[in-house]
MOPAC internal coordinates of N, CA, C and O (Angstrom, degrees):
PM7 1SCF
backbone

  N    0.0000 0     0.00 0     0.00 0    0    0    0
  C    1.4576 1     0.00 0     0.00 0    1    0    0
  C    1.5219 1   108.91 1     0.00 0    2    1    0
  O    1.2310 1   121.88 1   -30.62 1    3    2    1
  N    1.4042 1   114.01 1   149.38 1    3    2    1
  C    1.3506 1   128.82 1  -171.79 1    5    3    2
  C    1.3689 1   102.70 1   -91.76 1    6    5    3
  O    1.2310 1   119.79 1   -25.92 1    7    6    5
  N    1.6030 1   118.01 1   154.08 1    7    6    5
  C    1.8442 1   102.13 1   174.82 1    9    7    6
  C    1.9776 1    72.86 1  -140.06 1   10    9    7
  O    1.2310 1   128.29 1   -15.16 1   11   10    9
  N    1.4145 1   101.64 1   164.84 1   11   10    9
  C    1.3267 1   125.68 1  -169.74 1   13   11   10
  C    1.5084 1   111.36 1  -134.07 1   14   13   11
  O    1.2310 1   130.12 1   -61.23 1   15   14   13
  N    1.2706 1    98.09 1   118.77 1   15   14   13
  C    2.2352 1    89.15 1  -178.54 1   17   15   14
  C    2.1702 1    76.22 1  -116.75 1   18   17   15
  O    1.2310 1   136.10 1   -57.90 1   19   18   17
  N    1.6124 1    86.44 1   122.10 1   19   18   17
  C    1.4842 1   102.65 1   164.72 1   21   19   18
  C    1.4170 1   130.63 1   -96.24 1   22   21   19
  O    1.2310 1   117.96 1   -15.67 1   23   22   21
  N    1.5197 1   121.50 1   164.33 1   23   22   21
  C    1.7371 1    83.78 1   164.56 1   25   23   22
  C    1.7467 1    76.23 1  -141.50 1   26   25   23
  O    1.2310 1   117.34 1   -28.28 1   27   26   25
  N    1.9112 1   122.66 1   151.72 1   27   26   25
  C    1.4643 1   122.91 1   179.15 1   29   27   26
  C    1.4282 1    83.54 1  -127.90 1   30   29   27
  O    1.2310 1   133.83 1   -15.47 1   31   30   29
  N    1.4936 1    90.87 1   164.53 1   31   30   29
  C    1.5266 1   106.46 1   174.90 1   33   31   30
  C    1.8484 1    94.86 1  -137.09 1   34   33   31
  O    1.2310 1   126.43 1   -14.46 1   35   34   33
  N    1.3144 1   105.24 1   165.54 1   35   34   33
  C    1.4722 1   133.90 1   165.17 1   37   35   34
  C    1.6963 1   102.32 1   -60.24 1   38   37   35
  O    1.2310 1   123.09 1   130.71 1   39   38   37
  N    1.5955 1   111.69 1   -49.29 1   39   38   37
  C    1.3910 1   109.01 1  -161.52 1   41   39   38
  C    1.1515 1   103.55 1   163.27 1   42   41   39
  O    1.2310 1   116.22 1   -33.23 1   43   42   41
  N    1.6284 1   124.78 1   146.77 1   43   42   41
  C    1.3522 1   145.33 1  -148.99 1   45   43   42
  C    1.6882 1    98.45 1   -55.73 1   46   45   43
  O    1.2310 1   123.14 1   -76.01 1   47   46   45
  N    1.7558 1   111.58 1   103.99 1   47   46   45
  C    1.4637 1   120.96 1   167.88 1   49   47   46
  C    1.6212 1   102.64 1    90.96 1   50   49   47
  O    1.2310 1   121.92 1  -171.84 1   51   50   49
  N    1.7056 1   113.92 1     8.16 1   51   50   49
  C    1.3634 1   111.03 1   170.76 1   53   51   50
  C    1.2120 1   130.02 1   -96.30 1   54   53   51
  O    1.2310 1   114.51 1    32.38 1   55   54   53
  N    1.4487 1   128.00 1  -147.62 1   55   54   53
  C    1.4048 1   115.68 1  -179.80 1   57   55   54
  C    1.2954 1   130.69 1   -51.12 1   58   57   55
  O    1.2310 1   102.87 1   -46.74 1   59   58   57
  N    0.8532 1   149.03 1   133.26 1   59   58   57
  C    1.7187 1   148.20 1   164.23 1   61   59   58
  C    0.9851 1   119.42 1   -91.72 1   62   61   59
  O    1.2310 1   121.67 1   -20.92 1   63   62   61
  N    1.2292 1   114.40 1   159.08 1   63   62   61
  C    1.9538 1   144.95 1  -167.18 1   65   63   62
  C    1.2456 1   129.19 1  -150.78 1   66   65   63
  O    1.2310 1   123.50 1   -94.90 1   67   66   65
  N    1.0387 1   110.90 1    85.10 1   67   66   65
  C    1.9783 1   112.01 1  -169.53 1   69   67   66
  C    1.6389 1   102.68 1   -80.61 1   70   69   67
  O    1.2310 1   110.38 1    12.22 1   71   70   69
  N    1.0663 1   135.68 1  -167.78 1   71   70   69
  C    0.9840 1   140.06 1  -155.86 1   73   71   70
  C    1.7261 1   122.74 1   147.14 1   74   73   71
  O    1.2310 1   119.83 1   -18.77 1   75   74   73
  N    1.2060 1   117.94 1   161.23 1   75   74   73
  C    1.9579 1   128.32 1   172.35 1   77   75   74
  C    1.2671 1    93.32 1  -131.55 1   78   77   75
  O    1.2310 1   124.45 1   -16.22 1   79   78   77
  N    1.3238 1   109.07 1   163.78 1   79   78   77
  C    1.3403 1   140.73 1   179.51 1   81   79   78
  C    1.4137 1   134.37 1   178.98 1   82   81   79
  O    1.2310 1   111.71 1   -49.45 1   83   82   81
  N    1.1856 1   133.23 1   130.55 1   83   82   81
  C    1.5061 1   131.23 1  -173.13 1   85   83   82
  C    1.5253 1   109.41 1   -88.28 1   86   85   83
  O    1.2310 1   117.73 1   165.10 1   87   86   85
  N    1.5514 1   121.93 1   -14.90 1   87   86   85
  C    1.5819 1   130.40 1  -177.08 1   89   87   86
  C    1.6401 1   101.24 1  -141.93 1   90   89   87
  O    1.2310 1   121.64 1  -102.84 1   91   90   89
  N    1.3837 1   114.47 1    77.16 1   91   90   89
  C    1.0036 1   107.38 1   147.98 1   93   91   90
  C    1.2488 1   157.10 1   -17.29 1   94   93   91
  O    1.2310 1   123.22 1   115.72 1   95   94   93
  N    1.2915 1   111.43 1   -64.28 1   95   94   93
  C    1.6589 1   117.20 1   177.43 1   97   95   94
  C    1.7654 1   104.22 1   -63.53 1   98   97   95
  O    1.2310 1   124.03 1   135.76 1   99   98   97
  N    1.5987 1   109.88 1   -44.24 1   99   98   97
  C    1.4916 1   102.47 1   176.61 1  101   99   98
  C    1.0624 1   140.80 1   -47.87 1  102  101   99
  O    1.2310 1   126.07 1   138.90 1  103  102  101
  N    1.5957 1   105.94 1   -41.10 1  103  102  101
  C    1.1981 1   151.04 1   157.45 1  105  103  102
  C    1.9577 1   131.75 1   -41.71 1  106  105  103
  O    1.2310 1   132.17 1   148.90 1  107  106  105
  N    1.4231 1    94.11 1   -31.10 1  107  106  105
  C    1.5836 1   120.59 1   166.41 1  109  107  106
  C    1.6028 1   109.36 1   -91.31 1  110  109  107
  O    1.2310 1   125.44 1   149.51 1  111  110  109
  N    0.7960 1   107.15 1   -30.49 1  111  110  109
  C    1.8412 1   127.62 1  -166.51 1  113  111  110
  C    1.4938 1   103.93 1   -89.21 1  114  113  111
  O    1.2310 1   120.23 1   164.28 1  115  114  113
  N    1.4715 1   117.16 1   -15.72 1  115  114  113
  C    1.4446 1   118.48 1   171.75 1  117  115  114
  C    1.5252 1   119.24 1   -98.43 1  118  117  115
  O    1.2310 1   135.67 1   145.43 1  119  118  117
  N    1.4589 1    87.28 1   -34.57 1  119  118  117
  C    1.7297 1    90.29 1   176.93 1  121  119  118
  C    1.9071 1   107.20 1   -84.66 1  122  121  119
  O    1.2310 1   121.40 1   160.99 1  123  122  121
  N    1.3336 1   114.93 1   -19.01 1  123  122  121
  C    1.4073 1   122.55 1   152.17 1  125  123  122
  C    1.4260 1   120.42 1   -22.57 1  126  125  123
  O    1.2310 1   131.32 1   113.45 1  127  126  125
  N    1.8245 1    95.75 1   -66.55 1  127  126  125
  C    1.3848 1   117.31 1  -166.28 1  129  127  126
  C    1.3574 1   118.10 1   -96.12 1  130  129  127
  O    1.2310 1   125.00 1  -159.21 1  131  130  129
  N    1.3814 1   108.01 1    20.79 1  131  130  129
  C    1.3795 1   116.48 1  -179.22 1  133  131  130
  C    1.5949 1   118.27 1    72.64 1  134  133  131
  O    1.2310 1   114.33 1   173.70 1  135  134  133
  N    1.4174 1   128.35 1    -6.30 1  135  134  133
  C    1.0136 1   143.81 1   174.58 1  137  135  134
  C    1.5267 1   128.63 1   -43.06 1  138  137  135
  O    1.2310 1   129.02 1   127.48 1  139  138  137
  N    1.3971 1   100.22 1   -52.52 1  139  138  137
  C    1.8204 1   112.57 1  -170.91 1  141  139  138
  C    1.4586 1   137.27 1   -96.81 1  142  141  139
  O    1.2310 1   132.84 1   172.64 1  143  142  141
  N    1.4932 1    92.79 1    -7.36 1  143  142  141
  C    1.7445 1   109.63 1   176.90 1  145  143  142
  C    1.0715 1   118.03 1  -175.75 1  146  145  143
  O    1.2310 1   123.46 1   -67.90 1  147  146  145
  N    1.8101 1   110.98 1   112.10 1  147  146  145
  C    1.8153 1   107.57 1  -173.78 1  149  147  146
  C    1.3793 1   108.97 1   -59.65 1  150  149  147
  O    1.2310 1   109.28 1   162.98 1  151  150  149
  N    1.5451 1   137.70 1   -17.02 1  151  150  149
  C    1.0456 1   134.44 1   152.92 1  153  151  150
  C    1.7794 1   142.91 1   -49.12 1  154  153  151
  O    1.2310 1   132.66 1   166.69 1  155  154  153
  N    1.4684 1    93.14 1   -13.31 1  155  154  153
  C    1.3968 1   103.86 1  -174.85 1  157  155  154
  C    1.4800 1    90.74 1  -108.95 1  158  157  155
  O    1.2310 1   119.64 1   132.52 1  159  158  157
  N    1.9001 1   118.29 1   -47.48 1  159  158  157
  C    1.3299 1   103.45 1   179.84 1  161  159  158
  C    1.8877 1   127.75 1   -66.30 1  162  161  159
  O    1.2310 1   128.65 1   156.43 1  163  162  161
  N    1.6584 1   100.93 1   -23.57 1  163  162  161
  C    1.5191 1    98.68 1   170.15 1  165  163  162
  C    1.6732 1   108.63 1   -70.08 1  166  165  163
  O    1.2310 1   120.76 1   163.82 1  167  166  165
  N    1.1955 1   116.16 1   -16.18 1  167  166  165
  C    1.7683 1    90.05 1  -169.95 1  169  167  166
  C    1.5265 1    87.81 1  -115.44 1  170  169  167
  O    1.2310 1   102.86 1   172.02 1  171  170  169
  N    1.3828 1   149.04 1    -7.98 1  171  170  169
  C    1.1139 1   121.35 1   176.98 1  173  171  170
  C    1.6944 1   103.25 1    88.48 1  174  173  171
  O    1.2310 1   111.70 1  -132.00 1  175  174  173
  N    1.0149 1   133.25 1    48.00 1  175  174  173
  C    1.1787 1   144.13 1   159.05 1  177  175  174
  C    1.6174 1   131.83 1  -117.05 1  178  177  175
  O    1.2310 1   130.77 1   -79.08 1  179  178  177
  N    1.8202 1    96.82 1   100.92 1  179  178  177
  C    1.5319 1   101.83 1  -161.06 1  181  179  178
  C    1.3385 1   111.73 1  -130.36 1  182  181  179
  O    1.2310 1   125.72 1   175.22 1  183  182  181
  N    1.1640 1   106.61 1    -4.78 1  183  182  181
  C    1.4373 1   122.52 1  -159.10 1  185  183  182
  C    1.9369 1    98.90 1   -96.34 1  186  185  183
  O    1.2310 1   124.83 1   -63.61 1  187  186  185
  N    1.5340 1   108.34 1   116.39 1  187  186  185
  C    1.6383 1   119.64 1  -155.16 1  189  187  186
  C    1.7058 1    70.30 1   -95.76 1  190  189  187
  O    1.2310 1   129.66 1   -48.04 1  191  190  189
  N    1.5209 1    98.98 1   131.96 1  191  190  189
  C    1.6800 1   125.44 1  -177.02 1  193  191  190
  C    1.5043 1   115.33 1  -101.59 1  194  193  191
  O    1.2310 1   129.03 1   148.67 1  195  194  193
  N    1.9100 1   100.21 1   -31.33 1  195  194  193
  C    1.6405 1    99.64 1  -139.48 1  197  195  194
  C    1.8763 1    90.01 1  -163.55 1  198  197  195
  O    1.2310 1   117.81 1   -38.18 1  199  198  197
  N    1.4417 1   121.78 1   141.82 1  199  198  197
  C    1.5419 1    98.13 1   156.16 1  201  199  198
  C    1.4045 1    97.74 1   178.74 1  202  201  199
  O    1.2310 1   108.98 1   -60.18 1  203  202  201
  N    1.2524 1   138.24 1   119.82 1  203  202  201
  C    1.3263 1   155.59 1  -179.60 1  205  203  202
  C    1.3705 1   111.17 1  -100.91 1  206  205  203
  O    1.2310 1   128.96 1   -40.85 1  207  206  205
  N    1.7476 1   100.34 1   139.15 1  207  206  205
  C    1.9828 1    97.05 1  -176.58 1  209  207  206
  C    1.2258 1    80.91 1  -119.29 1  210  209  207
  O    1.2310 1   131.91 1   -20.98 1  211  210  209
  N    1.7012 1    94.60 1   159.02 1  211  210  209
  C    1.3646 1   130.93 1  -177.54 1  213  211  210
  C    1.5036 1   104.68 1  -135.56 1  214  213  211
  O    1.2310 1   120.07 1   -27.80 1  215  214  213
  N    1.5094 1   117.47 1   152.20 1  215  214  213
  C    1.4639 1   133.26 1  -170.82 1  217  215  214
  C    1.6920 1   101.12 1   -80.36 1  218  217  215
  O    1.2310 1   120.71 1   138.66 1  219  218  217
  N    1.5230 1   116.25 1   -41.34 1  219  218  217
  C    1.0999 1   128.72 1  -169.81 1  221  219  218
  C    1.2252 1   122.78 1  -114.78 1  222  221  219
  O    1.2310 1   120.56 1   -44.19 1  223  222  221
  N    1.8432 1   116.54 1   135.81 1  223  222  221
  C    1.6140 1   120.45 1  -154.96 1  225  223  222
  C    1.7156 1    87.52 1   -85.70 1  226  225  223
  O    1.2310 1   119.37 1   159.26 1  227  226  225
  N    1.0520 1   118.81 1   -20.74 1  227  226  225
  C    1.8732 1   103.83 1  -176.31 1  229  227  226
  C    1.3295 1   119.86 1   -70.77 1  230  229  227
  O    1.2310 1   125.80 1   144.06 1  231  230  229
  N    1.6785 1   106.45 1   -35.94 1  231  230  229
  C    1.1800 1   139.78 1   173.08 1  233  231  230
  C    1.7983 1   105.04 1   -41.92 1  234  233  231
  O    1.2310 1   123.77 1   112.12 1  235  234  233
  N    1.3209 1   110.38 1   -67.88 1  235  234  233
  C    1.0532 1   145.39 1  -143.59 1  237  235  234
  C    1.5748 1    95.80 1   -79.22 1  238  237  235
  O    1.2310 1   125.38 1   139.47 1  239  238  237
  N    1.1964 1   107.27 1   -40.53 1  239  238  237
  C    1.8969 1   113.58 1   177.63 1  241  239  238
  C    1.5370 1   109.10 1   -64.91 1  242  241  239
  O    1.2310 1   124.88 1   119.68 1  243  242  241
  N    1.7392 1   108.24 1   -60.32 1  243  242  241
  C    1.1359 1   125.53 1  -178.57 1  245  243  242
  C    1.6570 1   106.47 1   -29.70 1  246  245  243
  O    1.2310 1   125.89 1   107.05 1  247  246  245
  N    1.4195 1   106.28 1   -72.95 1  247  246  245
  C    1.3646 1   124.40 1   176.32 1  249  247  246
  C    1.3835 1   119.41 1   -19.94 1  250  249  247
  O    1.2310 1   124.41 1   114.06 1  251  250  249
  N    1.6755 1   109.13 1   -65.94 1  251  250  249
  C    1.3366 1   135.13 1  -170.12 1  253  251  250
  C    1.5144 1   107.49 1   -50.01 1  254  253  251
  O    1.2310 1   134.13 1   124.64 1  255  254  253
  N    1.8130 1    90.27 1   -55.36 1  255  254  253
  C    1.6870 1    99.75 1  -172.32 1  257  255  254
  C    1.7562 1   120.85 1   -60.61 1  258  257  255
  O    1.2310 1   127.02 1   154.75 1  259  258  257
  N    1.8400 1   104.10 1   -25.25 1  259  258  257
  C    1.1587 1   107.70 1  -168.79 1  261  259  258
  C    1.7879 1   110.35 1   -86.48 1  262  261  259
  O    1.2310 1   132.21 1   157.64 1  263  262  261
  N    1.1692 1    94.03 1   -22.36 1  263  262  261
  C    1.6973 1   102.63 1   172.58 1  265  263  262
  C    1.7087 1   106.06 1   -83.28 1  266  265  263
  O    1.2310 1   117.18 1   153.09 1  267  266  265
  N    0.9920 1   122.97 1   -26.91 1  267  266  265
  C    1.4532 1   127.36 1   166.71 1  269  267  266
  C    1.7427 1    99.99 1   -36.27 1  270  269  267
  O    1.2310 1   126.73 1   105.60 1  271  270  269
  N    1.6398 1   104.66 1   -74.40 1  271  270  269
  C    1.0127 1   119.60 1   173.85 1  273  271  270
  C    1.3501 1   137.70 1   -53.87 1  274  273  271
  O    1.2310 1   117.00 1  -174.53 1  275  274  273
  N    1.4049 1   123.31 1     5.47 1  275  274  273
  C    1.6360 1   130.34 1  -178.75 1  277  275  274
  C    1.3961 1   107.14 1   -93.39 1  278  277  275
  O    1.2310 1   135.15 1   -17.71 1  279  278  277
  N    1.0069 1    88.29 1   162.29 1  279  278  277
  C    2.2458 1   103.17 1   179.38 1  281  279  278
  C    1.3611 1    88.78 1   -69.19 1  282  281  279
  O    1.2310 1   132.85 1   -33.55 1  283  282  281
  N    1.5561 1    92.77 1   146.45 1  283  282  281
  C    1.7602 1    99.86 1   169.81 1  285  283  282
  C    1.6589 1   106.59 1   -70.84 1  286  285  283
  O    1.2310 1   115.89 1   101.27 1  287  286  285
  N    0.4260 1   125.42 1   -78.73 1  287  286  285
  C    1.6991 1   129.17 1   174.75 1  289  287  286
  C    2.2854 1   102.77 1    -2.14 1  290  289  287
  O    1.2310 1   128.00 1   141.92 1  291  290  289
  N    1.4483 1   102.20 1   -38.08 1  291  290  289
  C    1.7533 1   117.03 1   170.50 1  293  291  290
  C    1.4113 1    90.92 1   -46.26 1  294  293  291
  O    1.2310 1   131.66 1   102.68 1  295  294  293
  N    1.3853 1    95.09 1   -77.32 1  295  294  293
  C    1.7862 1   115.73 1  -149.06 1  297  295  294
  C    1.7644 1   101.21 1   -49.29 1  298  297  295
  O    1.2310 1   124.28 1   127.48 1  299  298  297
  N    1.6033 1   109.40 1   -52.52 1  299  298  297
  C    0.9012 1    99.44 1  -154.87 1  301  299  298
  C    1.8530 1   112.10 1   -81.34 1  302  301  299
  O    1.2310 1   123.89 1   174.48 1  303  302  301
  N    1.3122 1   110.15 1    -5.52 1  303  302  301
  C    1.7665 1   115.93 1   151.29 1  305  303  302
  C    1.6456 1   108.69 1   -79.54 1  306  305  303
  O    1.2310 1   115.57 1   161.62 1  307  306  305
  N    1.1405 1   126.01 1   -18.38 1  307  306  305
  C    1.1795 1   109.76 1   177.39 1  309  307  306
  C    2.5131 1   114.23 1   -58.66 1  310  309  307
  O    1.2310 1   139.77 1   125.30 1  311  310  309
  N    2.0523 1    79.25 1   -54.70 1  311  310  309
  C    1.4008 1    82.21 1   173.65 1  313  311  310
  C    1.2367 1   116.35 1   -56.81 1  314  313  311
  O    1.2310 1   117.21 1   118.29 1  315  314  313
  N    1.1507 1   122.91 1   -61.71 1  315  314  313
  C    1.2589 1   115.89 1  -162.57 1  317  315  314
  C    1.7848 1   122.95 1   -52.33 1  318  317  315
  O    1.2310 1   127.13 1   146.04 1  319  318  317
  N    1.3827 1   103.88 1   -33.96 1  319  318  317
  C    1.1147 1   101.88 1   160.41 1  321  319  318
  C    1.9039 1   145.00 1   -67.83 1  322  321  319
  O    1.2310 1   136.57 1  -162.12 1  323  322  321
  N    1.7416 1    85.52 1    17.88 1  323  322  321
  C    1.6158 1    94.95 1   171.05 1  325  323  322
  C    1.7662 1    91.58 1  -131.88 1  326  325  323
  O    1.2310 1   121.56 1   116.35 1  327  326  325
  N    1.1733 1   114.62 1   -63.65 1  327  326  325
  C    1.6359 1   152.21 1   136.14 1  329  327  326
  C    1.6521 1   107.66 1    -8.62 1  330  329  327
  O    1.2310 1   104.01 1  -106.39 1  331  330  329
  N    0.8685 1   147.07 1    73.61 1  331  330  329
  C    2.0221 1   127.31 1   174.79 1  333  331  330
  C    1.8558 1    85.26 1  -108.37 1  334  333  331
  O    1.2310 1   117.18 1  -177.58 1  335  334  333
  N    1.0030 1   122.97 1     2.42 1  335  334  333
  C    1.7683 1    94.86 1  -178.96 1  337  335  334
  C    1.3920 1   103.96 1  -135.18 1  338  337  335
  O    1.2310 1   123.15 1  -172.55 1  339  338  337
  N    1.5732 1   111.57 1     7.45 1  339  338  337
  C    1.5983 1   113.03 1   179.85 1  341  339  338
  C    1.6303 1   113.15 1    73.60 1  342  341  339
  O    1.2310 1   118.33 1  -179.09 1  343  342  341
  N    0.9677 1   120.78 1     0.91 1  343  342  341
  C    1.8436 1   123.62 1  -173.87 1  345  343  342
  C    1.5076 1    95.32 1   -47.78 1  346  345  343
  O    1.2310 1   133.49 1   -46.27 1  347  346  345
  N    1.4175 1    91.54 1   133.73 1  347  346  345
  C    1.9970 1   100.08 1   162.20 1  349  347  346
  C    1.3239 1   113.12 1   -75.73 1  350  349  347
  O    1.2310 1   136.61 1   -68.26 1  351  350  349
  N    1.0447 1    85.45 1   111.74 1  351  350  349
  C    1.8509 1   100.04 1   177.19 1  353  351  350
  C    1.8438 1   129.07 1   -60.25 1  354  353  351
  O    1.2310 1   139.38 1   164.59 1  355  354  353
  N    1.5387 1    80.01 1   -15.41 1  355  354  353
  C    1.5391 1    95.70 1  -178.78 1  357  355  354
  C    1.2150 1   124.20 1   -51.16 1  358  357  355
  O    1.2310 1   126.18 1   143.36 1  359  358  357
  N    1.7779 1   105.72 1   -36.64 1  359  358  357
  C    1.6717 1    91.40 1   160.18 1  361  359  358
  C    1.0918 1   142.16 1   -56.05 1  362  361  359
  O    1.2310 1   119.20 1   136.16 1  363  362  361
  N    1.1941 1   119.13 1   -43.84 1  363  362  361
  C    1.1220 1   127.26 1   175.27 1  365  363  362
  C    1.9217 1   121.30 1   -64.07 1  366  365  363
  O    1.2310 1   121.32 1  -171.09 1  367  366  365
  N    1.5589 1   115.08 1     8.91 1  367  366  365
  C    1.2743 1   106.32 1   174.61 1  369  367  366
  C    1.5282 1    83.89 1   -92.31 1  370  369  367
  O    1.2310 1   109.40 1   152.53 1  371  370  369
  N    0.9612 1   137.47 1   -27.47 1  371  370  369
  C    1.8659 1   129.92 1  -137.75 1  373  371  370
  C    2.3334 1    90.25 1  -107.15 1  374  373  371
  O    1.2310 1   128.08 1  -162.22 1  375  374  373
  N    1.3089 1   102.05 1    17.78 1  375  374  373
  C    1.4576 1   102.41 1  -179.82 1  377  375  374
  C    1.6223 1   107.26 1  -123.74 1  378  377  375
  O    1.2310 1   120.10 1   180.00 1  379  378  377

């Protein structure tokens, strides 16, 4: 099984949302629908920026927790360096 550490934003250089997950696309589609985090549904952050799979769920926490912990200024060179225009990637899970 695949595990997924994501990160969404509101909008290009806006709020952020890190996160794990073993089903991605479902997983976007909840915080979509307001479903998965009053934090994502109070600020309006839906838009999937960024998201790396890992083989391993310990792996995969570690990760999450340690990017939790980085300067925003990290995160937000992290996206861009796959990411330069912020596009929601989300389409592209559902293709």
């Amino acid at each position: 099984m695949s595990y997924f550490v994501y990160i969404l934003a509101s909008r290009k250089n806006g709020t952020l949302y890190i996160g794990v997950t073993n089903d991605i696309a479902r997983r976007v589609e909840e915080h979509r629908q307001g479903k998965a985090s009053s934090f994502t549904r109070k600020y309006a952050v839906h838009r999937l920026v960024y998201s790396e799979m890992h083989e391993d769920v310990e792996e995969a926490i570690r990760r999450e927790k340690a990017m939790k912990n980085w300067q925003r200024s990290w995160k937000v060179r992290l996206v861009e360096r796959s990411n330069p225009e912020w596009d929601d990637l989300h389409v592209s899970l559902n293709h």
